[in-house]
N, C-alpha and C positions, 0 to 999 in steps of 0.2 A: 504494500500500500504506500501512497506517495504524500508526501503532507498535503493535506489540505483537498485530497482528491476525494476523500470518504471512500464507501463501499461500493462504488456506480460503476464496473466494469463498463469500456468499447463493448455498441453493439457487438455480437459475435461475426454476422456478415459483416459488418465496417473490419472488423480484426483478420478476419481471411482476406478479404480486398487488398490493404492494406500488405498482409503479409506474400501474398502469393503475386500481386502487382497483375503485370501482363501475362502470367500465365494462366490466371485463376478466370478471364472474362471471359465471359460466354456472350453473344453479341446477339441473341435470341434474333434475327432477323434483321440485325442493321449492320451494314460491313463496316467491319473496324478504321480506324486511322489512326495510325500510331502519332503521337505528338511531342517530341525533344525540343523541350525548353519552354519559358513564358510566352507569354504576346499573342498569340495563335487567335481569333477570333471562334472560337468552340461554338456559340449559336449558330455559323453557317454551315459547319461541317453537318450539324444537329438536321440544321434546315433543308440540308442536299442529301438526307439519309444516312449519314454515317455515325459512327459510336467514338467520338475522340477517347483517347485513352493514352496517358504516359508512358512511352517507352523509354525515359530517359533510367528513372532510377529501377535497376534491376530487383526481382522478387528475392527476398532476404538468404533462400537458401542457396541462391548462386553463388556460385563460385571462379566464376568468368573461365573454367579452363572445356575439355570436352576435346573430340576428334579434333576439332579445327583449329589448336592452340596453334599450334606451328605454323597456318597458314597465315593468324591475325598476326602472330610474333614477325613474318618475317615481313611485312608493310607496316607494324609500330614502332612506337618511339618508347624506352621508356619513361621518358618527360609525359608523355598525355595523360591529358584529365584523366583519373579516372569511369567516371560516364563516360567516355567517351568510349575507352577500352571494352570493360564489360558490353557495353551497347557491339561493339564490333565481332567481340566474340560471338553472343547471339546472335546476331545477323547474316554471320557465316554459319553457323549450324542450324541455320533455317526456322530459329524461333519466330519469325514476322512472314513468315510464305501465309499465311491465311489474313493478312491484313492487304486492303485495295491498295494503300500509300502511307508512305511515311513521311511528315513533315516536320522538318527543323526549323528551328527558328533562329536566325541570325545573328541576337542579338546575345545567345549564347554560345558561350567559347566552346565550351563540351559538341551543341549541336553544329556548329559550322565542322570543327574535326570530325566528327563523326561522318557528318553529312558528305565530304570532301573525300577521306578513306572508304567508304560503304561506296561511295559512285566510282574510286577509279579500282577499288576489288572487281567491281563489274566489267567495268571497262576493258578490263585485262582479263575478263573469262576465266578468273580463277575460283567462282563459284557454281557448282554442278546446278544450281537449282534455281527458277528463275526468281520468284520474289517478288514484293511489292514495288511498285511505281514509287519517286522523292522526289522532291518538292521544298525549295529552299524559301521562308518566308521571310522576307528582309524588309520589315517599317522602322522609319527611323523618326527618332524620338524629339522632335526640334521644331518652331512654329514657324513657316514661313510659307509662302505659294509656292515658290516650287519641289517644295517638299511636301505640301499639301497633294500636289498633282502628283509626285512621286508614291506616295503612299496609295495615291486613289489607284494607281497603274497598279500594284504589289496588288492588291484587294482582287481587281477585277482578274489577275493571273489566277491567283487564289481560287477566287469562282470558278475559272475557267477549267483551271486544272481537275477542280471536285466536279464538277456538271461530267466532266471528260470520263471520268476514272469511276465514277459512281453511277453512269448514265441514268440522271436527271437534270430537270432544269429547276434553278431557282424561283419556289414560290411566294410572294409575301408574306401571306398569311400565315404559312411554316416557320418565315422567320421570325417575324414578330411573335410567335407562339414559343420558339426557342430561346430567343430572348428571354420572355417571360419567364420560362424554367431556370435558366439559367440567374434572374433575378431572386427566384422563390430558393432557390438552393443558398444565392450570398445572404438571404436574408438569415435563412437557417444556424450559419456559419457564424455572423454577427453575433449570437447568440452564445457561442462558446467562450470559453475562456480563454485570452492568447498565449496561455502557457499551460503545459503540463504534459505529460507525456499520455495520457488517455486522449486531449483536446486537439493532441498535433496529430494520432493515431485516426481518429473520428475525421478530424477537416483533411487528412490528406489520400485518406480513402476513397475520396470522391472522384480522385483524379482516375482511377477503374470500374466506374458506374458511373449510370445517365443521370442528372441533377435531378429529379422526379425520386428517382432512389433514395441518392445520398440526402436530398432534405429530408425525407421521408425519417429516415433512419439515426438523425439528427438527436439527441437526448439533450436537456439543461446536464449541467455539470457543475461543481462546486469548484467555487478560485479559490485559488491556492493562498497563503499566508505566510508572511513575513519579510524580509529585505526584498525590493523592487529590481527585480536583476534584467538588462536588457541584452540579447546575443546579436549579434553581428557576426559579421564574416563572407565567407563562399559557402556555399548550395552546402545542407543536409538532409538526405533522406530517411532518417531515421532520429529518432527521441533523444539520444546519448545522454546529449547535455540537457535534454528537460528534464532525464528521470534525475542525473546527480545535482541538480539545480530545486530540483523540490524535497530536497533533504533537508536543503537552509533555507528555502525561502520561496520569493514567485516570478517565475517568467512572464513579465508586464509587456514584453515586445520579443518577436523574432526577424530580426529584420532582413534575414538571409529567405533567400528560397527553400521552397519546401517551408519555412516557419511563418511568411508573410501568406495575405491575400493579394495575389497580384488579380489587379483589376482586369474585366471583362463589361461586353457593352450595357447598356443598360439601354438600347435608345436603336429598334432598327434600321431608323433613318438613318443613323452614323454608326457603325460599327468599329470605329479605330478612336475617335478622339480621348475614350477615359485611356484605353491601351498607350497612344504615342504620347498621351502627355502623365505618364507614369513616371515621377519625378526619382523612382526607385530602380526603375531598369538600368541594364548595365550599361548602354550606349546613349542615357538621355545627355543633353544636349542643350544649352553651354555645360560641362562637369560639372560646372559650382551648381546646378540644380542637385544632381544627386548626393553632394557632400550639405547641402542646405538640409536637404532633407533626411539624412541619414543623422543629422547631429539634432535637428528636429525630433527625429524619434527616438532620441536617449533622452531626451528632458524629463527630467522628475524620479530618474535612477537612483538609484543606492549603488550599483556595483552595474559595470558595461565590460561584457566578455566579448572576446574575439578570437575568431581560429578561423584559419585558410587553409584546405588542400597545398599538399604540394607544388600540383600545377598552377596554382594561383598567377595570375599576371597582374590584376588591376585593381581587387577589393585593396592589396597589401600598402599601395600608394596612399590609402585614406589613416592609415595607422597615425604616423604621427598627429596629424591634425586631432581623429577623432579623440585620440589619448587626452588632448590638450583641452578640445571641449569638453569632455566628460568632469575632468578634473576641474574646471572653473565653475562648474555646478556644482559642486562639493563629492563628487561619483568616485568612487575605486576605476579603478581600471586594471583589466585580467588582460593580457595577450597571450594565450595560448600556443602561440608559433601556428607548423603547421596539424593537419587534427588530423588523423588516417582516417582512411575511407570506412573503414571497419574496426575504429577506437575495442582494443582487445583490453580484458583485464585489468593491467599494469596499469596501462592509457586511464584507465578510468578513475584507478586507486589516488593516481596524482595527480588527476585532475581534480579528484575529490578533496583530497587534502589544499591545492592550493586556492579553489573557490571558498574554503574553510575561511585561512589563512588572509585571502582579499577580504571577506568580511569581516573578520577577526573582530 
């Protein structure tokens, strides 16, 4: 039990979703899309008949190796992400052959490699099996007309690609009904608590079930108590740091992926503006947006942790600053270095002890 969680186990479905990822979905009648990375407009894939679903973060029991090690080893690096690896493994051992298309999103580092590796393994015929169709989705995060017209282009690729791949034509009334669901699931979400290892479990389940489900399946849950702790960093898939963080205290914010809500449309008439003007994405535009905002959402901290992947390239630049904000609000500040993909044991023990030790 976790402080302040009480006795209110994850749904059971939300906990399999959740544990088994892309291999657990069952697409009752709507052909999959696989989805690596944020920004993705989800009510249109909804709307042209498709099931979006995350392939970025692997189902907990993988282990990224299988037949085809030797073939991802001899086209990787091992500098990449993470995501990006495991994702490469499956890809070549044929986990995505029953999804119509897989699209990446640009604006993440894991999807562009992935997405750049997965297309020249093809290109080179060195996968027996043929596979889903890919599709790179590139909006950029910045307010101007020709970047308005530039996004409008990416969108209508988008459609074209889903109309193509999924033979149908886009209807309104579908998407504003998608929309809608997709509204009634953020509403559900709003509702949880933004920390704890049940509430990240719960909100990140959905990314393997249609929003009609995942609201559905939604429960109140009890917040946590004690020191106001906010995470930051690069992409987590998993609770690590919520379960050893509600030992001492409450995850008030997760500002990394996978711990945040990254925004989706609310408005069929526009389907990109809350997306491009996400002051949290990794490519918005000027920077000083996303360092506005990322110091915006430590305010009212007690203790502000941080931990980056190895591969990291860009959160690790915000370090000194964010340290310097945290600290002028009266906040601890944790730097973790880098965090493994799969924090073992050890990982944990001392991490336990030095989130002790920052509260002290």
């Amino acid at each position: 039990m976790f402080a302040g969680e009480g006795d209110m186990p994850v749904d059971a479905t939300l906990q399999r979703a959740f544990d088994l990822r892309a291999d657990g979905v069952r697409p009752d009648g709507a052909a999959l899309v696989g989805v690596f990375g944020e920004g993705v407009p989800l009510p249109l894939v909804a709307a042209l008949g498709g099931l979006a679903v995350d392939v970025k973060a692997p189902p907990l029991a993988d282990a990224a190796g299988g037949p085809t090690s030797d073939l991802v080893r001899s086209v990787t690096e091992d500098f990449l992400d993470p995501f990006a690896t495991r994702f490469l493994h499956r890809f070549a051992a044929g986990a995505f052959d029953r999804y119509a298309t897989l699209i990446f999103a640009r604006d993440d580092v894991a999807g562009l490699t992935a997405y750049q590796y997965a297309t020249e393994l093809r290109r080179q015929g060195r996968l027996t099996q043929g596979g889903p169709r890919m599709h790179l989705w590139n909006a950029l995060h910045t307010d101007s007309a020709p970047v308005a017209a530039f996004n409008r282009h990416e969108l209508d690729r988008l459609r074209a690609h889903l109309e193509e791949t999924l033979g149908t034509q886009l209807d309104p009334d579908r998407l504003a009904g998608a929309v809608a669901e997709e509204t009634r699931r953020a509403d559900a979400l709003a509702a949880l608590p933004p920390g704890g290892p049940d509430a990240f479990v719960a909100r990140n389940a959905g990314r393997w079930l249609t929003p009609s489900q995942h609201a559905a399946l939604i429960r109140d849950m009890p917040r946590g108590s004690g020191p106001s702790i906010v995470l930051t960093g690069s992409a987590c898939d998993i609770p690590v740091l919520h379960t050893l963080c509600a030992e001492v205290g409450q995850v008030r914010a997760d500002l990394q992926d996978y711990g945040r809500a990254a925004p989706q449309p609310v408005d069929a008439a526009d389907l990109l503006h809350r997306i491009v003007s996400d002051p949290l994405a990794t490519r918005a535009a000027p920077p000083a947006r996303f360092t506005r905002a990322l110091h915006n959402g430590i305010a009212g901290a007690d203790l502000v942790i941080a931990s980056t992947d190895a591969s990291d390239d860009s959160f690790g630049w915000e370090l000194p600053g964010l340290r310097r904000a945290a600290e002028a609000q009266g906040a601890r500040f944790l730097d973790l270095g880098f965090r493994p993909f799969r924090p073992d044991n050890a990982w944990q023990d001392r991490t336990r002890r030095r989130i002790a030790e920052a509260l002290g």
